[in-house]
C-alpha positions in Angstrom: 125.9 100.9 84.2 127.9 104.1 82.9 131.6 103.3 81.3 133.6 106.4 81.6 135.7 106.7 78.7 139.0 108.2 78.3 138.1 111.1 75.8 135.5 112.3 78.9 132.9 110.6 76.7 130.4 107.9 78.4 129.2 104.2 77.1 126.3 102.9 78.1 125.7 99.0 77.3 121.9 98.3 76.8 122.6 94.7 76.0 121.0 92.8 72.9 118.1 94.3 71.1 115.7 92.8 68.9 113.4 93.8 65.7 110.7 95.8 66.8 112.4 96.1 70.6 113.1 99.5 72.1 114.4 101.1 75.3 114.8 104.3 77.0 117.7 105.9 78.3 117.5 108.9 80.5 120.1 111.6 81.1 119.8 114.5 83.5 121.7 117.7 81.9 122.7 120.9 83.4 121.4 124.1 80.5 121.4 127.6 81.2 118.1 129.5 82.4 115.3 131.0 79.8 116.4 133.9 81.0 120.0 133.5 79.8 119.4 131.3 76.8 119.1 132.6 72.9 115.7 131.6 71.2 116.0 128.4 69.1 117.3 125.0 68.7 120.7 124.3 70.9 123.1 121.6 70.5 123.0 119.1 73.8 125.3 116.0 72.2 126.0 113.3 70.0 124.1 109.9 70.1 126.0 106.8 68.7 124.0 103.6 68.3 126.3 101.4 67.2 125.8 97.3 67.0 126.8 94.0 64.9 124.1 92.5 62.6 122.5 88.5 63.8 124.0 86.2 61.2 127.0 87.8 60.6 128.1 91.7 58.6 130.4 94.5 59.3 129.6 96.4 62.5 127.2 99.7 62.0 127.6 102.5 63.9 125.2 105.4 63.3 125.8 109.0 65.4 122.7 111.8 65.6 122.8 115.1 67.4 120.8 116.0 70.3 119.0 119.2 70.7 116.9 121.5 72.9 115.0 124.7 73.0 114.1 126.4 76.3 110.3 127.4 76.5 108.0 128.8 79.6 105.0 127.3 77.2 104.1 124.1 79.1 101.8 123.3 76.3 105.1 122.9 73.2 106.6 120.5 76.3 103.6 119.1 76.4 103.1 118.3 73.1 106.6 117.4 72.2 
């Protein structure tokens, strides 16, 4: 379930995770057309895992940026 949050940002809850444990979140995005797009590497968003350590510790919260490339090569997608 999405959680709108006031700064236009989104939460998404995925519950308790375990060592080892993994899940998948998808997320469809609206990017210009090849035709429109400079070559390279384009920033998409931030990613923050965040999460309280079992037995106890100060909450960690870890952010990465997301990026794409546009390609008409369906072998890179492929591959990637």
């Amino acid at each position: 379930m999405l959680e709108p949050q006031p700064d236009g940002s989104v939460r998404v809850p995925i519950g308790s995770l375990y060592a080892g444990e993994t899940r998948s979140l998808t997320v469809r995005v609206r990017v210009p057309t090849l035709a429109s797009a400079t070559p390279g590497p384009r920033p998409l968003g931030t990613v923050r895992l965040a999460y309280e350590p079992m037995g106890g510790g100060a909450p960690v919260e870890r952010d990465a940026r997301v990026t794409y490339e546009l390609t008409p090569s369906a072998e890179r997608v492929e591959a990637a």
